[in-house]
Steps between C-alpha positions, in 0.01 A plus 500: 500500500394349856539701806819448642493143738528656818256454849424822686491608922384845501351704752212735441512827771190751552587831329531721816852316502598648215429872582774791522772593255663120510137397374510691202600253243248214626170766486680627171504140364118449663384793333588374173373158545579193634679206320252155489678237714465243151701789359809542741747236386443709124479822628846414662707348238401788265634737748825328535532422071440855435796571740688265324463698138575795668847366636366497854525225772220578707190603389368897534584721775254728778590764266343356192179361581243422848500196672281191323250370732241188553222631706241325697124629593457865440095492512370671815840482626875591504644273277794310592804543250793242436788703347735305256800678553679328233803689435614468882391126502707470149775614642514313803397164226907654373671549796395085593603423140848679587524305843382149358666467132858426422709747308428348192168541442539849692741635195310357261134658635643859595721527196458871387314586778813627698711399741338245775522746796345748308240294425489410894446817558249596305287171573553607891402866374137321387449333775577793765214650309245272728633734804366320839240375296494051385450415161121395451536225320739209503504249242644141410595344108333187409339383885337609756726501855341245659526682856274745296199280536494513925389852439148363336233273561387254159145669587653791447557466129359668230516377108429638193534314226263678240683801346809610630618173711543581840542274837563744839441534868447822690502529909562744741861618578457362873371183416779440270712595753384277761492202272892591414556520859348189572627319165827610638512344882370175349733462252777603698475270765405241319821559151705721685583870394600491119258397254113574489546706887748725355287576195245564717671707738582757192168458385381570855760814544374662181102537571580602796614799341173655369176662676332216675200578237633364248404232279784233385393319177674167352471475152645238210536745247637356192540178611119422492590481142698209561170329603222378346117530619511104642870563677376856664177318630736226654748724604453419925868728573338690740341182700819303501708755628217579770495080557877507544526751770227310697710149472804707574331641801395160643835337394413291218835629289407178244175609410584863470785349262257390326312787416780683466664248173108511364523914497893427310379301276210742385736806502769300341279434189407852492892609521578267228327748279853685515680209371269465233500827388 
């Protein structure tokens, strides 16, 4: 079965953030080993099937088992740990569900499972579990946000495509919040403030909640297997996006247009892969 089709923004934090009692669960989870990125869409779904059989919305609990983790360095260093808090992010994946579908499909997806303010409650239960914390990761089905690619530079990429396929980029947390930042004043006065500036004003909001040491990686997950060898080695997302914000910047809104229907059409063949299926 392929990993799940989803594209990944996680941030990676040095350990140190993690000590004291709320640490626990992330050095419990690092302790038993960390998950391979190539492995997390898997990893996940089993989680949340096994709730399934067992009745359960949400997958696990704190009380049942330590964090997972992805983990970067750890050789003649601290390592710096990505916690995948999935049950919390689950549940705030239902509470959206709850707020976005009609009653139909609501009854027909919760049916057994209780009453739908029960089941409010306990998705708001999972998430609470993040305390003051963010959720590490953030992920999107079938695309990649386009606002996503301001964060990155097309130098920046890294490919894999022997073994487990893999395309990502990894920068420093303040880079990637500068290049928000800026993403964000260009597009703003140049489209106004819904669109690409708001995304990127969330995006923007949320890195700025971790240690400044952090490391913020993008990541296609799943989708890369969407893509062949000869489409990943074309693939110029990160460029076009970069392109656009310089036209937008010097007020050429037609040729940013123009990169911008080029980057639809690409992601639009890749989201078709849903209709397919």
């Amino acid at each position: 079965m392929p990993a799940p089709f989803l594209s990944y923004l996680r941030v990676y934090e040095p350990l140190r953030v993690f000590e004291g009692p709320s640490g626990s669960a992330v050095r419990a989870g690092l302790a038993r080993g960390a998950v391979p990125p190539e492995r997390l869409g898997r990893r996940e779904r089993e989680l949340c099937l096994r709730a399934t059989v067992h009745g359960r919305l949400l997958p696990g609990s704190r009380e049942e088992r330590p964090v997972d983790v992805l983990v970067l360095g750890g050789e003649g260093g601290d390592p710096m740990v990505c916690p995948l808090q999935t049950r919390p992010r689950a549940g705030a994946a239902l509470l959206a569900f709850l707020a976005d579908e009609g009653p139909p499909l609501r009854r027909a997806v919760l049916a057994g499972a209780g009453s739908e303010s029960a089941v409010r409650r306990l998705a708001e239960s999972a998430v609470m579990e993040l305390g003051d914390s963010a959720a590490h990761v953030v992920t999107a089905s079938w695309t990649v946000p386009l606002p996503w690619f301001a964060l990155v530079d097309a130098d920046e990429r890294q490919v894999r495509l022997g073994g487990p396929r893999r395309v990502w980029w990894r920068i420093p947390l303040a880079k990637a919040i500068g290049r928000a930042a800026q993403a964000e004043r260009i597009t703003r006065e140049a489209l106004g403030d819904a669109g690409p500036a708001e995304v990127l004003a969330e995006t923007r909001s949320w890195l700025e909640r971790f240690d400044r040491g952090s490391m913020v990686e993008l990541d296609y997950g799943g989708l890369v297997e969407l893509l062949d060898d000869d489409a990943v080695r074309a693939d110029d997302s990160a460029a076009q996006v970069q392109r656009a914000l310089r036209l937008l910047r010097v007020g050429d809104a037609e040729g940013a247009g123009a990169c911008y229907e080029g980057l639809r059409e690409f992601w639009g063949r890749v989201a078709a892969h849903q209709r397919d299926g």
